[in-house]
N, C-alpha and C positions, 0 to 999 in steps of 0.2 A: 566454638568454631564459627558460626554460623553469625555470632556477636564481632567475631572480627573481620569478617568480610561485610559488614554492615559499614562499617568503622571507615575501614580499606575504602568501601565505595563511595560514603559521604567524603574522605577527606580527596580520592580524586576528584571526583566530578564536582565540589564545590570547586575545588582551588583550579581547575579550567575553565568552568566558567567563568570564573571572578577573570580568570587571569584574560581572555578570551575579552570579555564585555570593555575589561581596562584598553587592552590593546587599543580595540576599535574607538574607544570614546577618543584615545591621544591620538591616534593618526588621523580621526575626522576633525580632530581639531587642530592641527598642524597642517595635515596635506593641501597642497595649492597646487599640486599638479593638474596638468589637462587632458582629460583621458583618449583615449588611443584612436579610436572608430575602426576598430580592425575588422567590424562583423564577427567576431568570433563569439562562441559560449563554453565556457569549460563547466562540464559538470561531474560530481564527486559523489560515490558512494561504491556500497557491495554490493556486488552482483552474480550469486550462487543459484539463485535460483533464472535458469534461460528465459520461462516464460514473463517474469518481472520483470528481466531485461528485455526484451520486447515488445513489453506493454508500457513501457517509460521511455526508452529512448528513441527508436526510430520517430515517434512526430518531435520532438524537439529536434531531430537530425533534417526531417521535411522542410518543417515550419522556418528552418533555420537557412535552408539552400544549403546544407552541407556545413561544411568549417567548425563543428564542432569537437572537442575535445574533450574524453572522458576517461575519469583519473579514477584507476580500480585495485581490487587486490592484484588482480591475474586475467590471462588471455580469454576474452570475451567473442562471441561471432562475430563477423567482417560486416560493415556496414558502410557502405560507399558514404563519402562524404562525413564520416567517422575517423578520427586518429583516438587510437585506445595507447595509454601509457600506464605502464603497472611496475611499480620497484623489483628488482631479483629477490629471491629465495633469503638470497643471505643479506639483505636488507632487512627484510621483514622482523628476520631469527633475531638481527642485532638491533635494531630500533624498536621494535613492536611492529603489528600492521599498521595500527592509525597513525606511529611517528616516519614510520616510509613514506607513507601516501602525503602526508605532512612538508615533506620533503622533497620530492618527486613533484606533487603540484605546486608549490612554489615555486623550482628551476623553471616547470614551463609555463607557468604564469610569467613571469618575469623572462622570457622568452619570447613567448607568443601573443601576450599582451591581449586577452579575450577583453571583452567588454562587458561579459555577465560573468559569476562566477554562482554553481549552484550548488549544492550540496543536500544526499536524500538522506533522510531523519537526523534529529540533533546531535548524536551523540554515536561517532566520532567526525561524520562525514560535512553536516553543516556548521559546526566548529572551525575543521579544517577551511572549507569554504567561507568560511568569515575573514580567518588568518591571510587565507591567501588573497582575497579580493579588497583590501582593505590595505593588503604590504602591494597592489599594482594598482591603484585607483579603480579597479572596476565596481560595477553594480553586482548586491551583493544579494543572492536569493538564497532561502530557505525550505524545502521542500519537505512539508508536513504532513508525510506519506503516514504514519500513526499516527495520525490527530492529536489531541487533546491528550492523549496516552502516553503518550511523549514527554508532555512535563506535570501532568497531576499528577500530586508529592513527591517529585522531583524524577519521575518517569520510574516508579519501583515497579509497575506492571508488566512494561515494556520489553518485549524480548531481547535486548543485547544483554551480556552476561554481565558485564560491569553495574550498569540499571538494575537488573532484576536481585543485581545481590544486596541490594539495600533492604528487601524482605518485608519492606511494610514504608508506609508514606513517609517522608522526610521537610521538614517544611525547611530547613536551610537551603538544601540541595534544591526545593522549588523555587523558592525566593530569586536563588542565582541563576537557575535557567530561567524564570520568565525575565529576569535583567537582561541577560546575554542574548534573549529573543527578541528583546527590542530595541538592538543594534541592526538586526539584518534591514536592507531597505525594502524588499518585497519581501512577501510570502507566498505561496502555493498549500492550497488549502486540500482537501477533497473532498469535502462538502459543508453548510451550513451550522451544523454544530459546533466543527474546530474554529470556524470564522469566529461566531459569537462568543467562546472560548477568549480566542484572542483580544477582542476587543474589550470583553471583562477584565481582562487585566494589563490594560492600556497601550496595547501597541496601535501605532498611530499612520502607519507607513500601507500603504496598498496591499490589500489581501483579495488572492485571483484564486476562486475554484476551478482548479483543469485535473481532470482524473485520468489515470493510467488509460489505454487506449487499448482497442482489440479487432481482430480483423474480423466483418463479417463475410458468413457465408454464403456463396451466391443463391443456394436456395437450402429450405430446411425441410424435413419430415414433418408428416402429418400425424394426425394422433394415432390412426393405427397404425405406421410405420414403425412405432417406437415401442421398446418392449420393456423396458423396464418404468416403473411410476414411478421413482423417487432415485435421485442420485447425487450426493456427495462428494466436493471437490476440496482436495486441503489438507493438509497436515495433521496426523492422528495425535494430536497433545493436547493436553490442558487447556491451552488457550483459545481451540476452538468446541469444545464442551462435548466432544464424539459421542461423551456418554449420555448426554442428552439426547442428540440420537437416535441411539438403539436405543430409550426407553421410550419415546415416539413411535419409535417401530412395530415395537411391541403391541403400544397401545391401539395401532392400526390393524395388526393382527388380529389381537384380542377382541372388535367391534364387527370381525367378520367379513373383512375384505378377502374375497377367493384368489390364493394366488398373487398375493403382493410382491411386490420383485423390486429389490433394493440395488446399487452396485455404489459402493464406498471405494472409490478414485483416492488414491494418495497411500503414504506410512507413518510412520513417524511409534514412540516410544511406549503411546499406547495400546497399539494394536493389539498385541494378547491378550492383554487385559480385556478389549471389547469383544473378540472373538470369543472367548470366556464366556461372559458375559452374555453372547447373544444364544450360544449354547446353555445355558441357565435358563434363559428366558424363551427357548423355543422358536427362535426365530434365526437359527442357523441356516432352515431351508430356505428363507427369505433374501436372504443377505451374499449376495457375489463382490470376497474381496478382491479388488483388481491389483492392489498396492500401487505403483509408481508406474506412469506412464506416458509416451510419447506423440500416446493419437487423444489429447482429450477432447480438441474439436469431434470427432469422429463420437466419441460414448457420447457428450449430447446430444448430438442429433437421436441417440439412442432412447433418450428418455423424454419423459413428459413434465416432471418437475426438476426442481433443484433447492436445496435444503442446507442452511446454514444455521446450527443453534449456537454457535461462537458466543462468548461474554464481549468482544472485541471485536472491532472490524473501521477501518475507514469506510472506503467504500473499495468492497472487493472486487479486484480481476476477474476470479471464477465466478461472481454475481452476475460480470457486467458478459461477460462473454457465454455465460448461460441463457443469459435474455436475449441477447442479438440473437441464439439459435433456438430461439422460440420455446424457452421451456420457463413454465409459471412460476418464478421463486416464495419459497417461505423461506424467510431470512427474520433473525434476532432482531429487534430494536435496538439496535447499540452503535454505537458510534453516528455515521453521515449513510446510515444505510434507507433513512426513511427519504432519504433526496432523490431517491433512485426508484424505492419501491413505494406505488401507491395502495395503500391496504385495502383488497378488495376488489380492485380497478386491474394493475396489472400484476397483480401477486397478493402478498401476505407478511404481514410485519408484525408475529406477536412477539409481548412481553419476554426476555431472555430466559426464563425461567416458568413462561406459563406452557406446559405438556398438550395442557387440554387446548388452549388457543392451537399450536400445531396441530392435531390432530383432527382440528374442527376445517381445519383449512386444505391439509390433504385428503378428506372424504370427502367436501365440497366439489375438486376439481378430478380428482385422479381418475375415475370411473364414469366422467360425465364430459362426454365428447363436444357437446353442443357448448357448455359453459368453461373446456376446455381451450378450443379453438378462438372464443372472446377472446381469454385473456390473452394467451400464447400471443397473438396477433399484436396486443397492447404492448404485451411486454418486450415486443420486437421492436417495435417502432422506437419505443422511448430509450429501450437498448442504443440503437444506433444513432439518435438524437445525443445522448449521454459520452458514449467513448466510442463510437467507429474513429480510426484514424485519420481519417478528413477533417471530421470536429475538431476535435484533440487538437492537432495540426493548427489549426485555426487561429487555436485559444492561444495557441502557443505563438505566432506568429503578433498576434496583435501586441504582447507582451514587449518580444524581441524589439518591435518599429517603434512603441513607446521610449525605449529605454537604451536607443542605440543615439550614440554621443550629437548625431547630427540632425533627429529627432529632435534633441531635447532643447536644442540652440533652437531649431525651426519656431516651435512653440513658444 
């Protein structure tokens, strides 16, 4: 079974690619049209999770003066200067999601005639965003919210279920996505590793690091306001290594820290498993699960760290919005996370796999208020350098004036 959804997946996602990269080569080699200067931006992806929606779209909606347009499964919260367009129910059932959306942003592309067209990760959402910005003459952006993860050996790591059912590296399925990647005419990176990524494998068009955005808080807690030392933001599966973790936890336990005070923010499929687990390991009394919740600004300000041993990460939201509320990350080396974090300075960035690196890093800071206070301060600062939404905002604006049709005559 497991042999033929491998099959199933190589033979979709090559033959759209392929099909996908052909498109756009004949219509950039055909089109003579003059494109539109409408100010507008249509942007394409899923949006399930609220806080991602939040953290990505209102500064392209700032940066932009409103007039944006964003092509989704389903109803999203109201954003002034936002039009949200989503196919009905019985679209979805009868097309697939990604062939509605398919559909639904080409009517109002070729309606409303945006001037960028963008779409978040490859596979379905910047696909579609190729198709449609390519069938209206616009400029055509790629938003490579999973780095590199996205298309090494042909994205089999990557969490959409079509991707991850290839079960291991595919070098056809790569092949065709780094083709189809080098149609789009920008890219949006999230930090320095996906960039140099890209450029190893020849694309040649404008690559801009702008990272998801977050709001800071007008003021934070001090070290004794915050009661708990270490806390975990994020989805309890595989992909963020939880069970790394609790055996960190453990290990901090075990070295004789009185009273360590853990709280794990999120759910997801492994939880029992860890809860298990941490009753095994004796550090039940340590560990407050919160599961899913609506204040997590509120639990940072609670804590003093923040802890991510993930195999995976672009650069994450809960990183970046842990550090603007002043608490010292130790996060994985993996993906665009050392563009963020500087090891030693304003946090902690061991090896994904080194226990003891973690643990060397949480006794240095947790219980030591004076070397606490440093970093916390560091890690605020460069936080809000990084993704407050004014930066963001920014990034995002300079982009927009580049690439808007009367821009590009000016120059």
């Amino acid at each position: 079974m497991r042999g033929v959804r491998r099959f199933a997946a190589v033979v979709v996602l090559s033959t759209v690619y392929a099909v996908a990269a052909g498109y756009s080569r004949l219509v950039r080699f055909l089109w003579r049209g003059k494109k539109q200067g409408t100010g507008r931006v249509m942007l394409i992806g899923t949006f399930h999770n609220p806080n991602w929606f939040h953290a990505h779209v209102p500064p392209v909606v700032e940066a932009n003066g409103g007039n944006v347009i964003l092509v989704c499964d389903e109803p999203i919260d109201h954003i002034d200067g936002l039009q949200v367009i989503y196919p009905p129910r019985l679209a979805n059932r009868l097309l697939s999601r990604a062939g509605a959306k398919l559909f639904w942003a080409l009517a109002a592309a070729i309606r409303l005639r945006p001037d960028i067209v963008m779409g978040y990760h490859i596979f379905p959402s910047a696909i579609i965003g190729l198709i449609v910005g390519r069938s209206t003459n616009a400029t055509v952006g790629y938003q490579m919210t999973g780095g590199q993860l996205e298309t090494e050996g042909g994205g089999w790591h990557a969490e959409n279920v079509v991707m991850s059912s290839l079960g291991r590296p595919s070098a056809i399925v790569e092949r065709r996505v780094l083709a189809v990647v080098r149609q789009f005419d920008e890219i949006i990176v999230r930090g320095s590793r996906a960039e140099d990524h890209l450029r190893e494998h020849r694309f040649a068009g404008p690559i801009r690091t702008i990272t998801g955005s977050v709001v800071v808080p007008d003021n934070y807690a001090g070290y004794d306001d915050r009661e708990y030392d270490l806390i975990f933001v994020g989805r309890l599966t595989e992909y963020k290594r939880p069970d790394r973790l609790v055996n960190v936890i453990r290990r901090v336990v075990e070295s004789g820290v009185d009273d360590f005070k853990v709280l794990i923010v999120g759910d997801g499929p492994d939880r029992a498993d860890l809860e298990a687990q941490s009753v095994s390991d004796g550090t039940v009394d340590n560990i407050e699960w919160a599961g899913q919740r609506s204040d997590v600004p509120d639990l940072l300000q609670r804590a003093r760290m923040f802890i991510l041993t993930s195999r995976w990460e672009g650069v994450s939201i809960a990183l970046l919005e842990a550090m603007v509320s002043g608490l010292v990350p130790v996060v994985s080396n993996v993906g665009d996370m050392a563009d963020v974090v500087i090891d030693g300075d304003n946090g902690f960035i061991p090896q994904e796999d080194d226990i003891d690196a973690f643990v060397a890093a949480i006794l240095d800071v947790s219980r030591n208020r004076e070397r606490w206070s440093e970093m916390s301060k560091r890690a605020r600062d460069s936080g809000v350098a990084k993704a407050s939404r004014a930066a963001v905002a920014a990034r995002w604006r300079e982009m927009f004036k580049e690439n808007r049709p009367d821009e590009r005559r000016a120059g």
